[in-house]
C-alpha positions in Angstrom: 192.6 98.2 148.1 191.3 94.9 147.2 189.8 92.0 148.7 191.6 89.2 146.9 190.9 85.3 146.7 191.9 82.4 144.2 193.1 85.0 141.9 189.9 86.4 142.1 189.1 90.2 142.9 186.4 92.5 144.1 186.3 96.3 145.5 186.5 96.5 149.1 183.7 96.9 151.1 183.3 100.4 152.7 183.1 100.4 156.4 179.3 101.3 156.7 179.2 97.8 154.6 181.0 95.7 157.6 179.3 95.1 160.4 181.2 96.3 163.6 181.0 92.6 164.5 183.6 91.8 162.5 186.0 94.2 163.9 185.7 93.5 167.5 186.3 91.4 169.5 183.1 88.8 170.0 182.0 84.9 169.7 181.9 86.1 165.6 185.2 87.5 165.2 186.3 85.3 162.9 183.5 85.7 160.4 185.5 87.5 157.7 184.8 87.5 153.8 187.2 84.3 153.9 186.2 82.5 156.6 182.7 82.4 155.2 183.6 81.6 151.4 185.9 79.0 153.1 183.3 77.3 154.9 180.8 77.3 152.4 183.6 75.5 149.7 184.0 73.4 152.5 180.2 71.6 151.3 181.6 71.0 148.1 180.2 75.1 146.4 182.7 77.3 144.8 181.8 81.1 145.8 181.8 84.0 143.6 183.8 86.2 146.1 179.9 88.0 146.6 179.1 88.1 150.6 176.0 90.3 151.6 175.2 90.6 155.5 171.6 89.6 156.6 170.0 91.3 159.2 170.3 89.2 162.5 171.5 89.7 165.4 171.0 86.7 167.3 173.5 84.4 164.8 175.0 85.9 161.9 173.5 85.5 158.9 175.2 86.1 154.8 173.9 85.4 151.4 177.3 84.1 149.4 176.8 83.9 146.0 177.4 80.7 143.9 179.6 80.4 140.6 176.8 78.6 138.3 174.2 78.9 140.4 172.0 80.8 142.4 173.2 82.3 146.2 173.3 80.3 149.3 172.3 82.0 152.2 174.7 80.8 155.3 173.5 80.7 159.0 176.3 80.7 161.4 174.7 79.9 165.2 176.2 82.1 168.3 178.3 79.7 170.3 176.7 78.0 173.3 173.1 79.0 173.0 172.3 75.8 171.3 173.7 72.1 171.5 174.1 70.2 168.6 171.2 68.5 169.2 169.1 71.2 169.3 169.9 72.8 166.1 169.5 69.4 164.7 166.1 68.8 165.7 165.2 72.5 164.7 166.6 71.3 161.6 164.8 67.8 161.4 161.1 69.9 162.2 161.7 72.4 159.2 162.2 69.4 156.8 159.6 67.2 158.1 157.4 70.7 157.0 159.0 71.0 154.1 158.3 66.9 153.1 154.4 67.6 153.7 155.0 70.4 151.3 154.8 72.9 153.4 156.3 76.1 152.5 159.1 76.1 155.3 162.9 77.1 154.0 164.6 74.5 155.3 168.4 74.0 155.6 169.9 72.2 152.6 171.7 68.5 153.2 175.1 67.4 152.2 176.0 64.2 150.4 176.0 62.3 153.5 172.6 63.8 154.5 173.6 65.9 157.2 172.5 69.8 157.6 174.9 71.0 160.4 178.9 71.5 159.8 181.3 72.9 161.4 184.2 75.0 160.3 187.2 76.1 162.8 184.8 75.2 166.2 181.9 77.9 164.5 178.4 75.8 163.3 176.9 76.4 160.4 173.6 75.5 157.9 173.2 76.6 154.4 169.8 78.0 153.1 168.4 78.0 149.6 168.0 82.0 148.8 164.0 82.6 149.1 162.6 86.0 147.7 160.0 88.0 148.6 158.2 91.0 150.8 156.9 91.9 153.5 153.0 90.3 154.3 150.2 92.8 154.0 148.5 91.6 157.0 145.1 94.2 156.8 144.1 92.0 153.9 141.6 89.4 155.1 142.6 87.0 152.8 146.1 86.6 153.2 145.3 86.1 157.3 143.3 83.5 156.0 146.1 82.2 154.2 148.0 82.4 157.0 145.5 80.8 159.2 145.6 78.1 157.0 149.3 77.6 157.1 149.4 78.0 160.7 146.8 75.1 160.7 148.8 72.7 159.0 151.8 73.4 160.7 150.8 73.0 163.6 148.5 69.6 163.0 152.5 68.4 161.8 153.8 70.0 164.8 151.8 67.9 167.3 152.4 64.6 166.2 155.1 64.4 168.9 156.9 66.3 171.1 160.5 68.1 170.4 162.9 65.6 172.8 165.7 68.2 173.1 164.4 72.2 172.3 162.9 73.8 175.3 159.5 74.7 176.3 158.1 77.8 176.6 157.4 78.9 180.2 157.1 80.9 183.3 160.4 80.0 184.6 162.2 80.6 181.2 160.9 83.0 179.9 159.8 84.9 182.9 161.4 84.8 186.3 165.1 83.7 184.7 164.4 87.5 182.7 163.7 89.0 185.2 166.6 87.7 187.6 168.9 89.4 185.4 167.5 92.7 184.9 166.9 93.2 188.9 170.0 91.7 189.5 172.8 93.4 186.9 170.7 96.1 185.0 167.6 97.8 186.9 168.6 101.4 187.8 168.6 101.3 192.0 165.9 104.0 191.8 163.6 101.6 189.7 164.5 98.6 191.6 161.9 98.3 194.1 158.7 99.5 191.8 160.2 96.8 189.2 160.5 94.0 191.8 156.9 94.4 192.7 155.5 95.1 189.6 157.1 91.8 187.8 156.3 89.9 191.1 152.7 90.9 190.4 153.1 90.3 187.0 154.8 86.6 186.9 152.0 85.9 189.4 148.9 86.6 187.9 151.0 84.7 184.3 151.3 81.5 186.4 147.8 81.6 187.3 146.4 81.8 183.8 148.7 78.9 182.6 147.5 76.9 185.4 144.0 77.6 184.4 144.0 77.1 181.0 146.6 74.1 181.1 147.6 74.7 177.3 148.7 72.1 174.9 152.1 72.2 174.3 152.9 71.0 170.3 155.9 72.0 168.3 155.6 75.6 166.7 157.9 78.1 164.7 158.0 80.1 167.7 159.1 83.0 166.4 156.3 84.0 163.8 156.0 87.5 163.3 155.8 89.5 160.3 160.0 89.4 159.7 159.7 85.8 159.5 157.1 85.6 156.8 158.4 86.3 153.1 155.2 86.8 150.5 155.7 86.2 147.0 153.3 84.4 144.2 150.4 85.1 146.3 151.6 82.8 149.1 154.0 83.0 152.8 157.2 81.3 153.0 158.4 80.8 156.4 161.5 81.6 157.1 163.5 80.7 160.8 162.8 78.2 162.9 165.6 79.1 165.8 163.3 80.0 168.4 161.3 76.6 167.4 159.6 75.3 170.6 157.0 73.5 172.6 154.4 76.0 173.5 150.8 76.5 173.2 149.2 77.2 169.5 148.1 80.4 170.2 152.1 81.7 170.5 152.3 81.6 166.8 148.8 83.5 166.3 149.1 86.6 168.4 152.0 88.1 166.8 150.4 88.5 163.3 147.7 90.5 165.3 147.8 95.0 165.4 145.5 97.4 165.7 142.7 98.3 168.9 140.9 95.6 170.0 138.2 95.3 167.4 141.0 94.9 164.9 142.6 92.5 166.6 139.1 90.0 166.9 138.6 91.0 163.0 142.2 89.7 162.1 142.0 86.8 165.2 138.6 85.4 163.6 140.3 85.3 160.5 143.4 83.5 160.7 141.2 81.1 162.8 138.8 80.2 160.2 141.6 79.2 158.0 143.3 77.6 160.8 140.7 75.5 161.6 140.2 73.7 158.0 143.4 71.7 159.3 143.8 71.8 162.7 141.7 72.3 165.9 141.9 75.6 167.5 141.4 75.8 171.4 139.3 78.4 172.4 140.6 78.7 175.7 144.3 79.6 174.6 142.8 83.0 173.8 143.2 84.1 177.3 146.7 83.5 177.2 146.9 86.2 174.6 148.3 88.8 176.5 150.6 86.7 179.2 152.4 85.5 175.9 153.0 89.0 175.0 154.1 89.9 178.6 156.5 87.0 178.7 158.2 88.1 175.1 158.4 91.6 177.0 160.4 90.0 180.1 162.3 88.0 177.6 163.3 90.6 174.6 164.4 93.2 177.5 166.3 90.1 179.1 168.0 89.0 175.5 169.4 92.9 175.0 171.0 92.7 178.6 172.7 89.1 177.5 173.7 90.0 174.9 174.7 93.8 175.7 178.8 92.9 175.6 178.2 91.9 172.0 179.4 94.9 169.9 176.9 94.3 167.7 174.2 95.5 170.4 175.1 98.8 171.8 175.6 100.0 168.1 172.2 98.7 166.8 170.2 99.4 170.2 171.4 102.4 171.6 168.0 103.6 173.6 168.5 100.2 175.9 169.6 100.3 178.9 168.7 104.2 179.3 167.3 105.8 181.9 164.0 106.5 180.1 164.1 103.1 178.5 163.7 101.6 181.7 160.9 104.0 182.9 159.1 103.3 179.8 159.4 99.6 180.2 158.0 99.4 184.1 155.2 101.4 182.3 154.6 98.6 180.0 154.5 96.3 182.1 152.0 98.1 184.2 149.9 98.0 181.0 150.4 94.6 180.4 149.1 93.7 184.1 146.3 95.6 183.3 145.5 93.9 180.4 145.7 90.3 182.2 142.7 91.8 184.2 140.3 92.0 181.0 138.8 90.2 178.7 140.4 88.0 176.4 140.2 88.4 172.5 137.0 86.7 170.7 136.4 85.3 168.0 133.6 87.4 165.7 
């Protein structure tokens, strides 16, 4: 069997190579070879018939290859998680980064200067194909590196506020979470030690971000070591969907591993390149570790939302277990521990 087009042909694609999202039912059901190549032709490129599924989950992501000329990569954005608007000003942030020659991949504009189409009622952007690996983040120097990109993204990033992407809060991020899972999804025998436990937890959060009262500036949001491509020596970010207000500090902690030593070795580092461009706050260091309990109300909260997608039984199998949720409650009882000691410091 062949998957033909414009008189064109390639072999077809095994099943192990489609991914079960494009067999089911789903908001991406009509992402087939053809709809893609069609929407991408629809910017004026002529495909090669070559489509290559990206790992994401959130929106579905593709690398189409190009006749005369190198592969696009094509984002299409899950319907109704953001407006027009939003995407837009994700998209206006990555290229002001990229203008002050930063090195952001930023969507790619059209004749008329836009970056956001539409094909059949599904959004899209197109993506110029970036290579490279995975950081090595135990080397000093390329936290440093990092420190220094950080820096300079975020001096761009407070210049002014984002007028239509959220913020990152309590209320978002934590008690909307948490609604869900004690409503729909908390086994009945968990229900009572989890109520109390995030109660605790949300409080002692809402405390700290009264204290510290953290500057809220435009960040990537979402920087972890999947988002960072290395090559030449030097990061390329990559991503800006979960782009945000929040404090600084939300884009530092998730380059940090290790025991705590580790983590004030790697902290002090990224921070002394960091703070060649932009002022850190020391204070947002205490916020360290209600950051990282709030992406653990929120990650557990995005598999349950997202648990009718095909896509998410198949790729996440241990959610939504019996020991998946006794293992949570136990994190979060580590994680409300850890909001009891000190913060990080800087050596």
């Amino acid at each position: 069997m062949l998957w033909l087009r414009l008189g064109r042909s390639i072999p077809s694609p095994s099943m192990k190579d489609i991914s079960p999202m494009t067999v089911s039912p789903h908001p991406f059901h009509k992402l087939t070879p053809d709809f893609i190549m069609d929407a991408v032709e629809s910017q004026g490129y002529r495909c090669d018939c070559r489509t290559l599924a990206l790992n994401s989950y959130e929106n579905r992501v593709y690398q189409v290859g190009i006749e005369e000329g190198a592969p696009l990569v094509a984002k299409f954005y899950r319907p109704g998680r953001w407006t027009d608007a939003q995407i837009q000003e994700e998209h206006g942030f990555a290229l002001e980064l990229a203008e002050h020659e930063l090195p952001v991949v930023a969507p790619l504009r059209n004749a008329e200067g836009e970056t956001l189409f539409h094909h059949h009622a599904m959004r899209f952007a197109l993506y110029p194909r970036q290579g490279g690996h995975a950081p090595e983040f135990d080397h000093g120097d390329n936290l440093l590196i990092m420190g220094r990109l950080l820096g300079r993204l975020h001096r761009i990033g407070a210049t002014r506020p984002f007028r239509h992407r959220p913020v990152l809060d309590v209320r978002s991020f934590g008690h909307e979470s948490v609604a869900l899972i004690s409503d729909r999804f908390i086994p009945p025998e968990y229900r009572a030690n989890y109520d109390a436990l995030s109660r605790d937890l949300l409080q002692t959060i809402e405390a700290l971000f009264q204290e510290v009262a953290p500057r809220l500036i435009r960040i990537h949001g979402d920087c972890h070591a999947g988002n960072v491509l290395w090559r030449d020596d030097a990061p390329h970010l990559v991503d800006l969907d979960d782009a945000r207000l929040a404090p600084a500090v939300q884009d530092i902690w998730m380059m940090l591993s290790g025991d705590r030593a580790r983590q004030n070795a790697q902290l002090s580092e990224i921070v002394e390149g960091y703070a060649e461009f932009y002022d850190f706050q020391p204070r947002e260091l205490r916020l360290i570790e209600a950051l990282r309990s709030l992406r653990i109300l929120h990650y557990c909260a995005w598999l349950a939302r997202r648990w009718e997608d095909p896509a998410f039984p198949v790729n996440f199998p241990w959610f939504n277990t019996t020991r998946y949720w006794g293992e949570h409650i136990l994190e979060l009882r580590e994680q409300l521990a850890a909001l009891q000691e000190m913060p990080l410091q800087l050596l």
